[in-house]
C-alpha positions as CSV (number, residue, x, y, z in Angstrom):
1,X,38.1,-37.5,-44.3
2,X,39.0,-40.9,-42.3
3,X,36.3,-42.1,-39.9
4,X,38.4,-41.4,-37.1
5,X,39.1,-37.9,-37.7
6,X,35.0,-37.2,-38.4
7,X,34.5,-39.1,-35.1
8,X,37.1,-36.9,-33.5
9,X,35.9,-33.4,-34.9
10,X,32.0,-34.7,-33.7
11,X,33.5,-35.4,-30.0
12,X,35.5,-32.3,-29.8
13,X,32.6,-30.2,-30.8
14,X,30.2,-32.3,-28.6
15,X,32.1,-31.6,-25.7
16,X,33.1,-27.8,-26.7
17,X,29.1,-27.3,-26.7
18,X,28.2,-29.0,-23.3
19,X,31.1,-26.9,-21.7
20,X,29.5,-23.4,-23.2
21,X,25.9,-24.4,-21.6
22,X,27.4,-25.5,-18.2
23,X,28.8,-22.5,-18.6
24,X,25.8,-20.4,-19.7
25,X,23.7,-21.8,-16.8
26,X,25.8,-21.1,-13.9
27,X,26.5,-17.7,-13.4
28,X,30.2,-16.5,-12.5
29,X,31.1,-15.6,-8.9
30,X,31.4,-11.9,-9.7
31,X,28.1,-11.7,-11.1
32,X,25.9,-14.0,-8.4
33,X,28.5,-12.0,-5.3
34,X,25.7,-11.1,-3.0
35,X,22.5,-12.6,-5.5
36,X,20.9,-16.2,-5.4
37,X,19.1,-18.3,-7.6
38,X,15.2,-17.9,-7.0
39,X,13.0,-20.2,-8.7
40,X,9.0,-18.9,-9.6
41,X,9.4,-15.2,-9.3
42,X,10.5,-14.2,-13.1
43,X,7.8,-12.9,-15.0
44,X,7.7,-14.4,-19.3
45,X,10.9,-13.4,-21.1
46,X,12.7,-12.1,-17.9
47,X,14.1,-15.5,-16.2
48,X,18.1,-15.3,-16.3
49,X,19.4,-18.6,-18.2
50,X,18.2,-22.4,-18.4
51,X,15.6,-23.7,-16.7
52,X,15.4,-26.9,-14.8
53,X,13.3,-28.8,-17.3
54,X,15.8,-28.1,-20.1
55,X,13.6,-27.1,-22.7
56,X,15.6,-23.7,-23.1
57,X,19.0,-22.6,-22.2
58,X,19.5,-18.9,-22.6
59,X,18.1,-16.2,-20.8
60,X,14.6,-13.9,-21.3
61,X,13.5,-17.4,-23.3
62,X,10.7,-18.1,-20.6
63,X,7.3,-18.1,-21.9
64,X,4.8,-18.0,-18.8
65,X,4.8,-15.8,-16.0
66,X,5.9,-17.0,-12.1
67,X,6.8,-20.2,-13.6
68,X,8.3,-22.3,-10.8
69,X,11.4,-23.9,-13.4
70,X,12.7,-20.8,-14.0
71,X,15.1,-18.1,-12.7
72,X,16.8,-15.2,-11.7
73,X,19.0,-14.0,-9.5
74,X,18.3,-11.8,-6.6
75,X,19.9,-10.0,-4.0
76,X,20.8,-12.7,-1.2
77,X,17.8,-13.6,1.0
78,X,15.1,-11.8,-0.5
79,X,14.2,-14.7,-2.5
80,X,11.8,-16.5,-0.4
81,X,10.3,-13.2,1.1
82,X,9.1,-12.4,-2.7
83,X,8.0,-15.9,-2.4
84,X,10.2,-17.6,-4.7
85,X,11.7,-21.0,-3.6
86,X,15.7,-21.4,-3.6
87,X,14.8,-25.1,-5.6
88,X,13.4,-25.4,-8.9
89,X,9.4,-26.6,-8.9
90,X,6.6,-27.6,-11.3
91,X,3.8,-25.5,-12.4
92,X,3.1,-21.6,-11.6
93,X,4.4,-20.3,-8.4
94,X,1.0,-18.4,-7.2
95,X,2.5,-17.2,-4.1
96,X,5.1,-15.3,-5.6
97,X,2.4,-14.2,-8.4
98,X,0.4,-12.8,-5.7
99,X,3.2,-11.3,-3.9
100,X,3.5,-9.1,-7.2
101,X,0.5,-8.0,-7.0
């Protein structure tokens, strides 16, 4: 194969993969119709997709409990009342923790 072609294929398939994550990390309209993103209130293995610090990008791929990167969606304006923050954080979100009891 030429150079060029190699160089094509490795920028088509660059760009074919950024487009499925942006993809992956924002949920459709039909799904989020009535939910919001609410950072801090998943609990290890239950956020929804990405999270903010990049180090995963699927769902259920969280590994500590109420941590403040990740999320899931809720049903519209409950989010801060479980005490979850509409923004992603740093660190364990102990207010939401202790909202769960």
């Amino acid at each position: 194969m030429s150079d060029t072609k190699v160089s094509t294929l490795s920028l088509a398939a660059a760009v074919a993969g950024a487009v499925s994550l942006a993809a992956m990390t924002i949920p459709s309209t039909a799904s989020a119709q009535g939910k919001e993103k609410c950072y801090g209130v998943s609990k290890a293995g239950e956020n929804a997709c990405a999270n903010a610090a990049g180090t995963h990008s699927c769902a259920g791929q969280s590994t500590v409990d109420f941590d403040s990167g990740e999320w899931k969606l809720v049903g519209e304006g409950s989010c801060v009342q479980m005490g979850g923050d509409l923004a992603p954080g740093e660190g364990v979100n102990e207010e939401a923790k202790m909202k769960a009891g």
